[in-house]
VOGU-3710 file (C-alpha; in Angstrom, 3 decimals, decimal comma):
1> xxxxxxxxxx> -85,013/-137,494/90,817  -86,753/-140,747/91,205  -86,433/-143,126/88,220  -89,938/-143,236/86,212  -91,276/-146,678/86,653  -91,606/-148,426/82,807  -95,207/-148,124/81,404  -96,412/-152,322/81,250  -99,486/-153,360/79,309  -101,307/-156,076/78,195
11> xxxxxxxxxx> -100,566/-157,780/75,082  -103,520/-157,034/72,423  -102,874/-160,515/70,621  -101,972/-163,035/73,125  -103,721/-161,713/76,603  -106,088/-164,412/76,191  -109,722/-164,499/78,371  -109,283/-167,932/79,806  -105,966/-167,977/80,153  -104,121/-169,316/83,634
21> xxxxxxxxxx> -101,235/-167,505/83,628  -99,778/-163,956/83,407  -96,005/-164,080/81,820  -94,287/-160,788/81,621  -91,839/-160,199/78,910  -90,086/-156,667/78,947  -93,341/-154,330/79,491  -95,501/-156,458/78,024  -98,107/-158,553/79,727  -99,283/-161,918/78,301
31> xxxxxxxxxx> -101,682/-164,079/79,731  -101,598/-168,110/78,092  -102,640/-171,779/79,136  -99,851/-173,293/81,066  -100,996/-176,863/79,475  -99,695/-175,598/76,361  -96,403/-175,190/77,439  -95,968/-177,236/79,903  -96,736/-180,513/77,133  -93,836/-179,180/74,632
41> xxxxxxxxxx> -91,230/-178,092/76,912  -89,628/-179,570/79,990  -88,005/-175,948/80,688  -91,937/-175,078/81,169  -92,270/-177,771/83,325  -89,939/-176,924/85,629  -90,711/-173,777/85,600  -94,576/-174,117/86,518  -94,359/-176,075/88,915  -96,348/-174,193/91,136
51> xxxxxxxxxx> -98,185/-176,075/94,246  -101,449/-177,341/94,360  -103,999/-176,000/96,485  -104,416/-172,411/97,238  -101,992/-170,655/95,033  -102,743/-166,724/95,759  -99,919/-164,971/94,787  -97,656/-167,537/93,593  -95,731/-166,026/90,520  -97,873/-166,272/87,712
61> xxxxxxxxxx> -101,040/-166,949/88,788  -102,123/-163,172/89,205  -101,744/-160,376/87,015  -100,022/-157,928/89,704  -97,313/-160,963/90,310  -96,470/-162,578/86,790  -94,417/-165,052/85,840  -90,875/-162,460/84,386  -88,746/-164,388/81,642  -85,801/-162,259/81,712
71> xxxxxxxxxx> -83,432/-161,695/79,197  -85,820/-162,346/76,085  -87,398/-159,349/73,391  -90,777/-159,391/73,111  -91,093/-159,910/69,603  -89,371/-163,454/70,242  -92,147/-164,626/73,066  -94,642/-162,790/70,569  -93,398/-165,172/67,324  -93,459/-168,007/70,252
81> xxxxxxxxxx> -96,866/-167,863/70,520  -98,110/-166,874/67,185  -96,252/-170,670/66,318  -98,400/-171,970/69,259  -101,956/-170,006/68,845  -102,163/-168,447/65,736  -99,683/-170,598/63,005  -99,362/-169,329/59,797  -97,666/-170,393/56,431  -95,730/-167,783/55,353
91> xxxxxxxxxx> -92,582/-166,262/58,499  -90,500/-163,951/57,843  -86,827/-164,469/58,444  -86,730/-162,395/62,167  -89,722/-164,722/63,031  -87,826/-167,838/62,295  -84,649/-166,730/63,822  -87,325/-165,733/67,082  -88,933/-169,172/66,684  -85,337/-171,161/66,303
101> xxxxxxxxxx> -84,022/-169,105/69,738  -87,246/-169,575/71,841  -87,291/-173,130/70,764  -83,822/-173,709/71,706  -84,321/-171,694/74,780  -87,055/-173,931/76,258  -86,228/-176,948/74,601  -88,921/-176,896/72,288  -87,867/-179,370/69,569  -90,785/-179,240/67,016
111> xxxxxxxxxx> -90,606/-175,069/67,242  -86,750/-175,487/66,608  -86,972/-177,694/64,101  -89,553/-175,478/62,101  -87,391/-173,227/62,614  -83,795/-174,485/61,145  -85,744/-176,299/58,270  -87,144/-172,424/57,380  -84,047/-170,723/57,732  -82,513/-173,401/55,784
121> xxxxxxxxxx> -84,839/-173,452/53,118  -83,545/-172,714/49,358  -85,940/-169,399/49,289  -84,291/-167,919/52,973  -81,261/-166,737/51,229  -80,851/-163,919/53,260  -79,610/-165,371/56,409  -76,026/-164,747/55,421  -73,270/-166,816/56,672  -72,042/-164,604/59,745
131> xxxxxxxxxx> -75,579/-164,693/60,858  -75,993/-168,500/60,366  -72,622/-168,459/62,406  -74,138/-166,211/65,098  -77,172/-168,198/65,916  -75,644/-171,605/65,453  -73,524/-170,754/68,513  -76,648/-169,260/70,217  -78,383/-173,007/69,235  -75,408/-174,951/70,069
141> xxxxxxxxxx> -75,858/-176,471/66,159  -72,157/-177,672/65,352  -73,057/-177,723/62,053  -73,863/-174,316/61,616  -71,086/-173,223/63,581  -68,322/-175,236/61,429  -69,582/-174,831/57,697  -70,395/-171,076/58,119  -67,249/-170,154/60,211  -65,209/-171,368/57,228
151> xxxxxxxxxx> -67,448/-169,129/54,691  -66,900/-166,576/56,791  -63,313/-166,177/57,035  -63,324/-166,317/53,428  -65,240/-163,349/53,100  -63,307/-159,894/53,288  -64,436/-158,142/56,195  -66,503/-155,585/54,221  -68,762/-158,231/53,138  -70,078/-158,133/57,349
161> xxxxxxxxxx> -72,775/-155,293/57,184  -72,595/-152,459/60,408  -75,883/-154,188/61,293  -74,520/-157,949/61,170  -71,220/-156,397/63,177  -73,769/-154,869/65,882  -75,758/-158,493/66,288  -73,020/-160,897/66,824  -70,444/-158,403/68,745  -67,025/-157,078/68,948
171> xxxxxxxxxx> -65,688/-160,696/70,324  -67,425/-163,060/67,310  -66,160/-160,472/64,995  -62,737/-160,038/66,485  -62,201/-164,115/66,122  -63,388/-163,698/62,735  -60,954/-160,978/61,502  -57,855/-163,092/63,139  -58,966/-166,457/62,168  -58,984/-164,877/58,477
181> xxxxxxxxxx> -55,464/-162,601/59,493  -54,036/-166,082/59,998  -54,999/-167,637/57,299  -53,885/-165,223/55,030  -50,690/-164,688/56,489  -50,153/-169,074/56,114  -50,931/-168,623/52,502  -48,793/-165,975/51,474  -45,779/-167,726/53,116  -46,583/-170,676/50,426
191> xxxxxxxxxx> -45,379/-167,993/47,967  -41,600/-167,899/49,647  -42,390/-171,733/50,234  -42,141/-173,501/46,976  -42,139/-177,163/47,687  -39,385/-179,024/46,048  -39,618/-181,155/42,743  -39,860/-184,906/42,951  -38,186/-185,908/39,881  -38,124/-188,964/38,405
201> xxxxxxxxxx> -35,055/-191,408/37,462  -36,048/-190,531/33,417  -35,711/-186,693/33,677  -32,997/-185,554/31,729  -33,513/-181,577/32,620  -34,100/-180,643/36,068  -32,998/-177,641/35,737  -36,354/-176,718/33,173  -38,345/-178,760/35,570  -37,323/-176,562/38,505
211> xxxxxxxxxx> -37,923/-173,664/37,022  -41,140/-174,757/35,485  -42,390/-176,265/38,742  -41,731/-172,248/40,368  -43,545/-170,310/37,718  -46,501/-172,661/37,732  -46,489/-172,865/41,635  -46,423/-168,822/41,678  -48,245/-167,687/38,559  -50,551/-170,035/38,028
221> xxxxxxxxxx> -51,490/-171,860/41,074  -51,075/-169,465/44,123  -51,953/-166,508/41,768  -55,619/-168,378/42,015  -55,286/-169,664/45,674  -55,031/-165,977/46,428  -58,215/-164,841/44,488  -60,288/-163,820/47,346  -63,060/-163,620/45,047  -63,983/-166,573/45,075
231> xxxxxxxxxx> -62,114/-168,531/48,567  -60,671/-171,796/47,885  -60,820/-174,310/50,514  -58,291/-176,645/51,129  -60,083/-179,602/49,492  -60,125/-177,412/46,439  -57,046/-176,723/46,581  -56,032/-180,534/46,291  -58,025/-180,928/43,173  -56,892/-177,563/41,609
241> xxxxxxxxxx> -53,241/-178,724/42,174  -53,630/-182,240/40,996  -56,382/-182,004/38,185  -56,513/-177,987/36,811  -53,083/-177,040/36,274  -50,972/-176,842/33,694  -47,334/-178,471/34,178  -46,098/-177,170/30,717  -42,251/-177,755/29,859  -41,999/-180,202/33,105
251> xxxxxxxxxx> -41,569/-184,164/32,821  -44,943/-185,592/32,788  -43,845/-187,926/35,494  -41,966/-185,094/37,416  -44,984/-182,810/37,237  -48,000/-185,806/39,121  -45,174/-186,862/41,252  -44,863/-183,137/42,541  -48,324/-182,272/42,969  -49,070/-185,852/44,797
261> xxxxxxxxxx> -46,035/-184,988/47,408  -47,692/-181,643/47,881  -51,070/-182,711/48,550  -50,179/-186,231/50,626  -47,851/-183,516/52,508  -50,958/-182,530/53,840  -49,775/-178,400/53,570  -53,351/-177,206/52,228  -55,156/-178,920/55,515  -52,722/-176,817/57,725
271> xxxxxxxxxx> -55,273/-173,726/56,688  -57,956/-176,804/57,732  -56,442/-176,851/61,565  -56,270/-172,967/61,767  -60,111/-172,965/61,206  -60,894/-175,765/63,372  -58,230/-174,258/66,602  -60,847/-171,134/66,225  -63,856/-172,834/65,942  -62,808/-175,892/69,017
281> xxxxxxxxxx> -60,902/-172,664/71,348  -62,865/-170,110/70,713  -66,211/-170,394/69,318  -67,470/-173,741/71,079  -66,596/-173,632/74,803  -68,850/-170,015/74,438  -71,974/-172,020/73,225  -74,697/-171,776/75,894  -76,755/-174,660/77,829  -79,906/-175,583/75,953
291> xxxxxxxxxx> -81,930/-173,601/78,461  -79,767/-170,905/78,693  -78,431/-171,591/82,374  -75,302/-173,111/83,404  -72,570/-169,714/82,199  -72,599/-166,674/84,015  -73,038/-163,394/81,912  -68,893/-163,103/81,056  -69,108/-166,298/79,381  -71,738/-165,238/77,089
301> xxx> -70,273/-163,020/74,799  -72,379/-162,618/72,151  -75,534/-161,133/73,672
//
Protein backbone atom coordinates (compact mmCIF):
# COMPACT_ATOMS: atom_id res chain seq x y z
CA UNK A 1 0.00 0.00 0.00
CA UNK A 2 1.12 3.44 -0.82
CA UNK A 3 2.34 5.51 2.16
CA UNK A 4 -0.44 8.28 3.10
CA UNK A 5 1.10 11.58 2.34
CA UNK A 6 1.26 13.78 5.96
CA UNK A 7 -1.75 16.21 6.29
CA UNK A 8 0.28 20.09 6.15
CA UNK A 9 -1.55 23.24 7.16
CA UNK A 10 -1.18 26.62 7.75
CA UNK A 11 -0.15 27.94 10.97
CA UNK A 12 -3.28 29.85 12.68
CA UNK A 13 -0.82 32.28 14.63
CA UNK A 14 2.07 33.05 12.51
CA UNK A 15 0.69 32.60 8.67
CA UNK A 16 0.82 36.21 8.43
CA UNK A 17 -1.18 38.28 5.32
CA UNK A 18 1.79 40.21 4.11
CA UNK A 19 4.20 37.98 4.71
CA UNK A 20 7.14 37.08 1.90
CA UNK A 21 7.89 33.85 2.70
CA UNK A 22 6.41 30.35 3.28
CA UNK A 23 8.78 28.23 5.86
CA UNK A 24 7.66 24.75 6.50
CA UNK A 25 8.38 23.20 9.78
CA UNK A 26 7.17 19.47 10.19
CA UNK A 27 3.42 19.83 8.73
CA UNK A 28 3.07 23.08 9.55
CA UNK A 29 3.07 26.01 7.21
CA UNK A 30 4.27 29.49 8.29
CA UNK A 31 4.40 32.39 6.27
CA UNK A 32 6.88 35.56 7.91
CA UNK A 33 8.91 38.72 6.66
CA UNK A 34 12.29 37.61 5.62
CA UNK A 35 13.62 41.25 6.86
CA UNK A 36 12.99 40.04 10.20
CA UNK A 37 15.22 37.37 10.09
CA UNK A 38 17.45 38.10 7.87
CA UNK A 39 18.59 41.50 10.35
CA UNK A 40 19.15 39.08 13.55
CA UNK A 41 20.69 36.14 12.09
CA UNK A 42 23.48 35.58 9.60
CA UNK A 43 22.26 31.74 9.34
CA UNK A 44 19.03 33.63 7.76
CA UNK A 45 21.11 35.41 5.63
CA UNK A 46 22.63 32.82 4.07
CA UNK A 47 19.93 31.05 3.84
CA UNK A 48 17.67 33.69 1.88
CA UNK A 49 19.68 34.53 -0.34
CA UNK A 50 17.48 34.07 -3.05
CA UNK A 51 18.16 36.07 -6.53
CA UNK A 52 16.79 39.14 -7.54
CA UNK A 53 14.55 39.46 -10.31
CA UNK A 54 11.95 37.00 -11.20
CA UNK A 55 11.95 34.52 -8.42
CA UNK A 56 8.88 32.04 -9.38
CA UNK A 57 9.42 29.07 -7.67
CA UNK A 58 12.51 29.65 -5.86
CA UNK A 59 12.15 27.85 -2.39
CA UNK A 60 10.24 29.97 -0.29
CA UNK A 61 8.74 32.36 -2.21
CA UNK A 62 5.47 30.27 -2.96
CA UNK A 63 3.35 28.39 -0.78
CA UNK A 64 3.43 24.98 -2.91
CA UNK A 65 7.52 25.27 -2.69
CA UNK A 66 8.47 26.53 0.94
CA UNK A 67 11.40 27.14 2.46
CA UNK A 68 11.76 23.18 4.82
CA UNK A 69 13.98 23.68 8.08
CA UNK A 70 14.57 20.17 8.82
CA UNK A 71 15.30 18.65 11.89
CA UNK A 72 13.43 21.28 14.21
CA UNK A 73 9.70 20.66 16.31
CA UNK A 74 7.33 22.98 15.63
CA UNK A 75 6.72 24.22 18.92
CA UNK A 76 10.49 25.53 18.83
CA UNK A 77 9.97 27.69 15.35
CA UNK A 78 6.45 28.48 17.03
CA UNK A 79 8.26 29.98 20.52
CA UNK A 80 10.79 31.54 17.73
CA UNK A 81 8.39 33.64 16.51
CA UNK A 82 6.14 34.37 19.35
CA UNK A 83 9.85 36.05 20.75
CA UNK A 84 9.88 37.87 17.34
CA UNK A 85 5.98 38.88 16.71
CA UNK A 86 4.10 38.47 19.62
CA UNK A 87 6.72 38.89 22.96
CA UNK A 88 5.39 38.35 26.11
CA UNK A 89 6.59 38.62 29.83
CA UNK A 90 5.90 35.64 31.38
CA UNK A 91 7.71 31.87 29.23
CA UNK A 92 7.42 28.93 30.42
CA UNK A 93 10.45 26.76 30.88
CA UNK A 94 9.88 24.50 27.31
CA UNK A 95 9.59 28.02 25.67
CA UNK A 96 12.90 29.15 26.94
CA UNK A 97 14.66 25.96 26.36
CA UNK A 98 12.81 26.41 22.47
CA UNK A 99 13.98 30.04 22.44
CA UNK A 100 17.76 29.17 23.84
CA UNK A 101 17.98 26.17 20.89
CA UNK A 102 16.52 28.26 17.97
CA UNK A 103 18.71 31.07 19.03
CA UNK A 104 21.71 29.01 19.11
CA UNK A 105 20.63 27.31 16.00
CA UNK A 106 20.59 30.47 13.84
CA UNK A 107 22.89 32.42 15.70
CA UNK A 108 20.49 34.59 17.16
CA UNK A 109 22.35 36.19 20.09
CA UNK A 110 19.70 38.51 21.72
CA UNK A 111 17.00 35.32 21.50
CA UNK A 112 19.82 33.19 23.20
CA UNK A 113 20.66 35.40 25.57
CA UNK A 114 16.92 35.87 26.74
CA UNK A 115 16.98 32.71 26.83
CA UNK A 116 20.02 31.51 29.26
CA UNK A 117 19.31 34.65 31.49
CA UNK A 118 15.48 32.94 31.91
CA UNK A 119 16.53 29.58 32.42
CA UNK A 120 19.03 30.87 34.75
CA UNK A 121 16.89 32.94 36.66
CA UNK A 122 16.48 32.25 40.62
CA UNK A 123 12.52 31.45 39.97
CA UNK A 124 13.43 28.60 36.88
CA UNK A 125 14.34 26.05 39.40
CA UNK A 126 13.12 23.36 37.53
CA UNK A 127 15.65 23.01 34.87
CA UNK A 128 17.49 20.36 36.82
CA UNK A 129 21.09 19.80 36.42
CA UNK A 130 21.07 16.81 33.79
CA UNK A 131 18.92 19.02 31.73
CA UNK A 132 21.15 22.14 32.13
CA UNK A 133 23.89 19.50 31.12
CA UNK A 134 21.86 18.38 28.09
CA UNK A 135 21.30 21.68 26.47
CA UNK A 136 24.61 23.22 27.39
CA UNK A 137 26.14 20.63 25.04
CA UNK A 138 23.31 21.30 22.50
CA UNK A 139 24.47 25.35 23.00
CA UNK A 140 28.05 24.63 23.06
CA UNK A 141 27.96 26.76 26.71
CA UNK A 142 31.18 25.32 28.54
CA UNK A 143 29.89 26.57 31.45
CA UNK A 144 26.90 24.71 31.60
CA UNK A 145 28.48 21.72 30.49
CA UNK A 146 31.33 21.74 33.35
CA UNK A 147 29.39 22.98 36.57
CA UNK A 148 26.33 20.71 35.89
CA UNK A 149 28.32 17.57 34.76
CA UNK A 150 29.94 17.65 38.21
CA UNK A 151 26.30 17.98 39.99
CA UNK A 152 25.37 15.38 38.10
CA UNK A 153 27.64 12.66 38.87
CA UNK A 154 26.96 13.44 42.33
CA UNK A 155 23.52 12.62 42.07
CA UNK A 156 22.52 8.80 42.39
CA UNK A 157 21.15 7.74 39.26
CA UNK A 158 17.53 7.62 40.54
CA UNK A 159 17.56 11.24 40.98
CA UNK A 160 17.47 11.26 36.57
CA UNK A 161 13.61 11.02 35.93
CA UNK A 162 12.47 8.25 32.85
CA UNK A 163 11.57 11.52 31.10
CA UNK A 164 15.07 13.37 31.65
CA UNK A 165 16.72 9.68 30.63
CA UNK A 166 14.47 9.76 27.30
CA UNK A 167 15.68 13.63 26.39
CA UNK A 168 19.34 13.46 26.68
CA UNK A 169 19.82 9.59 25.53
CA UNK A 170 21.32 6.32 26.28
CA UNK A 171 25.03 7.80 25.38
CA UNK A 172 24.82 11.23 27.81
CA UNK A 173 23.42 8.94 30.36
CA UNK A 174 25.81 6.08 29.89
CA UNK A 175 28.91 8.75 30.44
CA UNK A 176 27.09 9.86 33.35
CA UNK A 177 26.64 6.50 35.18
CA UNK A 178 30.59 5.68 34.51
CA UNK A 179 31.93 9.03 35.17
CA UNK A 180 30.05 8.58 38.69
CA UNK A 181 31.14 4.41 38.67
CA UNK A 182 34.63 5.89 38.63
CA UNK A 183 34.46 8.16 40.97
CA UNK A 184 33.09 6.09 43.43
CA UNK A 185 35.25 3.31 42.93
CA UNK A 186 38.56 6.21 43.49
CA UNK A 187 36.95 7.07 46.73
CA UNK A 188 36.39 3.92 48.29
CA UNK A 189 40.03 2.88 47.58
CA UNK A 190 40.93 6.06 49.97
CA UNK A 191 39.40 3.77 52.64
CA UNK A 192 42.31 0.88 52.09
CA UNK A 193 44.53 4.08 51.35
CA UNK A 194 45.23 5.80 54.57
CA UNK A 195 47.90 8.32 53.93
CA UNK A 196 50.75 8.15 56.30
CA UNK A 197 51.35 10.46 59.43
CA UNK A 198 53.81 13.30 59.21
CA UNK A 199 55.01 13.48 62.64
CA UNK A 200 56.84 15.93 64.11
CA UNK A 201 60.46 15.84 65.90
CA UNK A 202 58.31 16.62 69.50
CA UNK A 203 55.95 13.56 69.29
CA UNK A 204 56.64 11.30 71.91
CA UNK A 205 53.73 8.59 70.87
CA UNK A 206 53.41 7.66 67.38
CA UNK A 207 52.04 4.82 67.97
CA UNK A 208 48.53 6.85 69.48
CA UNK A 209 49.06 9.21 66.64
CA UNK A 210 48.88 6.39 64.09
CA UNK A 211 46.16 4.96 65.31
CA UNK A 212 44.35 8.17 65.89
CA UNK A 213 45.21 9.49 62.43
CA UNK A 214 43.25 5.84 61.01
CA UNK A 215 40.09 6.13 63.02
CA UNK A 216 39.67 9.79 62.20
CA UNK A 217 40.64 9.21 58.46
CA UNK A 218 37.91 6.23 58.39
CA UNK A 219 35.21 7.19 60.85
CA UNK A 220 35.11 10.52 60.74
CA UNK A 221 36.36 11.90 57.58
CA UNK A 222 35.65 9.33 54.74
CA UNK A 223 32.50 8.20 56.72
CA UNK A 224 31.30 11.94 55.47
CA UNK A 225 33.19 11.97 52.07
CA UNK A 226 30.99 8.99 51.37
CA UNK A 227 27.59 10.64 52.32
CA UNK A 228 26.06 10.75 48.99
CA UNK A 229 23.51 12.87 50.41
CA UNK A 230 24.91 15.61 50.16
CA UNK A 231 28.29 15.15 47.36
CA UNK A 232 31.40 16.68 48.46
CA UNK A 233 33.58 18.12 45.92
CA UNK A 234 37.07 18.02 46.07
CA UNK A 235 37.52 21.66 47.18
CA UNK A 236 35.34 20.66 50.07
CA UNK A 237 37.03 18.09 50.79
CA UNK A 238 40.29 20.24 51.40
CA UNK A 239 38.52 22.42 53.83
CA UNK A 240 36.66 19.52 55.61
CA UNK A 241 40.11 17.84 56.11
CA UNK A 242 42.01 20.86 57.18
CA UNK A 243 39.34 23.04 59.10
CA UNK A 244 36.19 20.47 60.33
CA UNK A 245 37.81 17.60 61.80
CA UNK A 246 38.59 16.54 64.86
CA UNK A 247 42.34 15.22 65.44
CA UNK A 248 41.56 14.10 69.10
CA UNK A 249 44.45 12.13 71.01
CA UNK A 250 47.00 13.13 68.00
CA UNK A 251 49.97 15.77 68.44
CA UNK A 252 48.60 19.05 67.54
CA UNK A 253 51.54 19.52 65.28
CA UNK A 254 51.30 15.86 63.93
CA UNK A 255 47.60 16.24 63.22
CA UNK A 256 47.97 20.06 60.60
CA UNK A 257 51.11 18.56 59.37
CA UNK A 258 49.04 15.41 58.17
CA UNK A 259 46.13 17.00 56.78
CA UNK A 260 48.47 19.75 54.86
CA UNK A 261 50.53 16.63 53.19
CA UNK A 262 47.18 15.21 52.23
CA UNK A 263 45.71 18.11 50.65
CA UNK A 264 49.19 19.68 48.96
CA UNK A 265 49.34 15.82 47.77
CA UNK A 266 46.79 16.92 45.61
CA UNK A 267 44.71 13.19 46.15
CA UNK A 268 41.12 14.95 46.42
CA UNK A 269 41.74 16.78 42.78
CA UNK A 270 42.45 13.23 41.31
CA UNK A 271 38.34 12.87 41.55
CA UNK A 272 38.82 16.69 39.83
CA UNK A 273 40.71 15.01 36.58
CA UNK A 274 38.20 12.04 36.39
CA UNK A 275 35.42 14.69 35.85
CA UNK A 276 37.26 16.84 33.58
CA UNK A 277 38.75 13.38 31.22
CA UNK A 278 34.71 12.92 30.80
CA UNK A 279 33.73 16.20 30.25
CA UNK A 280 37.22 17.15 27.63
CA UNK A 281 36.81 13.12 25.89
CA UNK A 282 33.56 12.68 25.92
CA UNK A 283 31.13 15.37 26.32
CA UNK A 284 32.94 18.30 24.31
CA UNK A 285 34.26 16.96 20.99
CA UNK A 286 30.13 15.90 20.66
CA UNK A 287 29.09 19.65 20.97
CA UNK A 288 27.60 20.78 17.64
CA UNK A 289 28.56 23.88 15.24
CA UNK A 290 26.62 26.98 16.16
CA UNK A 291 24.38 26.43 13.16
CA UNK A 292 24.07 22.99 13.51
CA UNK A 293 26.25 21.92 10.37
CA UNK A 294 29.69 20.76 10.28
CA UNK A 295 28.99 16.71 12.16
CA UNK A 296 27.26 14.18 10.37
CA UNK A 297 24.25 12.49 12.23
CA UNK A 298 26.74 9.69 14.21
CA UNK A 299 28.44 12.45 15.80
CA UNK A 300 25.40 13.86 17.24
CA UNK A 301 24.40 11.70 19.83
CA UNK A 302 22.10 13.30 21.77
CA UNK A 303 19.22 14.03 19.40
Amino acid sequence: MPEEQAVVTRSEQHYIEDGNLFVRVQNTIYLIHRSTFTKRSPVFQDMFAFPQGDAVGVEGTVEENPLCLAGLDASDWDALLDFLYRPKPHWSLNELISLLKCGHRYQMQDVYDYARLGLTASGKSNLSPILKLYYGIICNNLEWISSSFRTVVGLPLNFISDNEAATIGLFLFRQVALARDEVMAFRSRLVTHTPAVIHHKRCKSRDVCDMSWRYIWHCGFLRIYHDLNEFMTSTKAEHELLGDTSCLHMYPSCAEATKKAVVDSGLFRNEDEIIQRYVSQWVRPQILAPNGAGQDESTQPYY
